[in-house]
C-alpha positions, 0 to 999 in steps of 0.5 A, a space after each residue: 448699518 448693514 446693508 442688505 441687497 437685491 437680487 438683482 445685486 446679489 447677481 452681480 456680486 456672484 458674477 464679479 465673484 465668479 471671475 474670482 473663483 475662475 481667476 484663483 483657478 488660473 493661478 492653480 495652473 501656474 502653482 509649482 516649485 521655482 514659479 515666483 510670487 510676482 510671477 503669480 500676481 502677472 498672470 492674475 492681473 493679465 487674467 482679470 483685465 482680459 475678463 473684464 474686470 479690474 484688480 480689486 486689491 491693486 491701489 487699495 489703501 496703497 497695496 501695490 499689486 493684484 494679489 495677496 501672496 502669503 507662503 507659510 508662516 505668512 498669515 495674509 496680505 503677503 506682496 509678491 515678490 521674486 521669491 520661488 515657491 519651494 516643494 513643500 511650501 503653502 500659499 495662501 492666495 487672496 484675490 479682488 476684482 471689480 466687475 460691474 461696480 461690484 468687489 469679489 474677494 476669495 482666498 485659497 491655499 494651495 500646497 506646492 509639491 510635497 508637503 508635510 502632512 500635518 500641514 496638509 491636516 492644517 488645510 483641510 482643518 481650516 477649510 472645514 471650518 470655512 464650510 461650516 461657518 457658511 452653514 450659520 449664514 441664514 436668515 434669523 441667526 446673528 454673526 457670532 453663529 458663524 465665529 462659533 462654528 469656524 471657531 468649534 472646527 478649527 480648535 477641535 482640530 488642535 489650531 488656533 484661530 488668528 484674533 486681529 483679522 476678520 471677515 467683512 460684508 461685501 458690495 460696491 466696497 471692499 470691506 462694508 460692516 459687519 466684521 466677522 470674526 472667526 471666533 466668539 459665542 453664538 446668539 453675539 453679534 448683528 442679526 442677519 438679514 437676507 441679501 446681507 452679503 458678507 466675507 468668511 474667510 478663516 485664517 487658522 494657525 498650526 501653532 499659537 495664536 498671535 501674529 505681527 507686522 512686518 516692516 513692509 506695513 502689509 506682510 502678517 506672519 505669525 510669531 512662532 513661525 508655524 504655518 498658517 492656512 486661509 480660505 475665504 467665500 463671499 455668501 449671501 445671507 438666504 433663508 434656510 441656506 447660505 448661497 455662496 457667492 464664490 466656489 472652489 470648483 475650478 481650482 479643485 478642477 485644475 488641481 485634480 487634473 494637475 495630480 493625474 498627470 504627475 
């Protein structure tokens, strides 16, 4: 069952994923070599709750704090740590809140220092291929418009796309059906409806596709241990043109003005 929303709802899941596209960007001003993970994770909890909010991912399912932290060849669901970031690292920074009985939830990965250009590549591959997924998100076409186009872009760039993890709808939950894989065929998969609010949210793989568990039951790495990349928007499902819900504007801000001060 898939289900839709007012606008009126759909203007409250914008605001509650505002202050997560505004909490990503305080986080961007904090992203440099010798910050630790944990470090991160206190500043966006501090950030969320003076806002209003509440952590969307703190307790969910026994996650035990605000922020998934994933550096590298961490795929997701990465726990904050004591670990220093290192010039040269990626990490993929997924945050939650719950504003107004409603979730938010993006991702973005952000680069530490100097890095490698085939990993910048990897970025901005996975990215591109989170923008044209949101392209599919209309009215009258079915998820699997969506997989394909993520899909398409990301392998056309040499990567492949991780299998076990997928996008979901979004509302007073976390994760409310449909699953949106970033692979499949077009015409597969659920027609979308207007007011159907989901998550895309690809996770692209410099090298092969697999992934594992860690021991701590949450941490995805990849088995090769190549880099992996993960940008997520939440969007509602429109007529004619996707309305996405979370924007890379501010961390974009933050970043743009971080490079003209080095």
């Amino acid at each position: 069952m898939l289900y839709t929303k007012s606008d009126e709802e759909v203007g409250l899941l914008r605001e509650s994923n505002l202050l997560v596209s505004r909490t990503l960007a305080e986080i961007a001003r904090h992203i440099q070599p010798g910050v630790t993970t944990l470090f991160l994770d206190n500043i966006a909890e501090t950030y969320i709750r003076d806002n209003g909010g509440l952590p969307g991912f703190k307790g969910y399912g026994g996650f035990p704090n605000t922020l998934c932290t994933s550096v590298n060849d961490e795929v997701v669901h990465g726990i904050p740590s004591d670990y220093r970031l290192r010039s040269g690292d990626i990490i993929s920074v997924d945050c939650g809140v719950i504003l107004n009985g409603f979730y938010g939830d993006s991702a973005y990965t952000f680069e530490v220092g100097e890095v490698d250009p085939a990993v910048k590549r990897l970025l901005e591959y996975t990215k591109a291929s989170l923008e044209e997924g949101v392209r599919e998100a209309v009215a009258g076409n079915r998820i699997g418009d969506i997989s394909n186009a993520v899909q398409r872009k990301a392998e056309s760039g040499g990567y492949s796309v991780v299998r076990e993890l997928v996008g979901h709808g979004l509302g007073r939950m976390l994760h409310e059906p449909p699953e949106v894989p970033n692979y499949g065929r077009r015409g597969s998969g659920p027609k979308m409806e207007k007011g159907l609010v989901i998550c895309i949210e690809p996770m692209i793989n410099l090298g092969r596709k697999e992934t594992m568990q860690m021991r701590d039951g949450w941490t995805i790495k990849t088995t090769d241990g190549k880099p992996s990349a993960h940008f997520e928007y939440a969007v509602a499902v429109d007529k004619g043109k996707a309305d996405v819900l979370t924007t890379f504007k501010f961390i974009e801000e933050v970043l743009n003005k971080k490079q003209t001060h080095v």
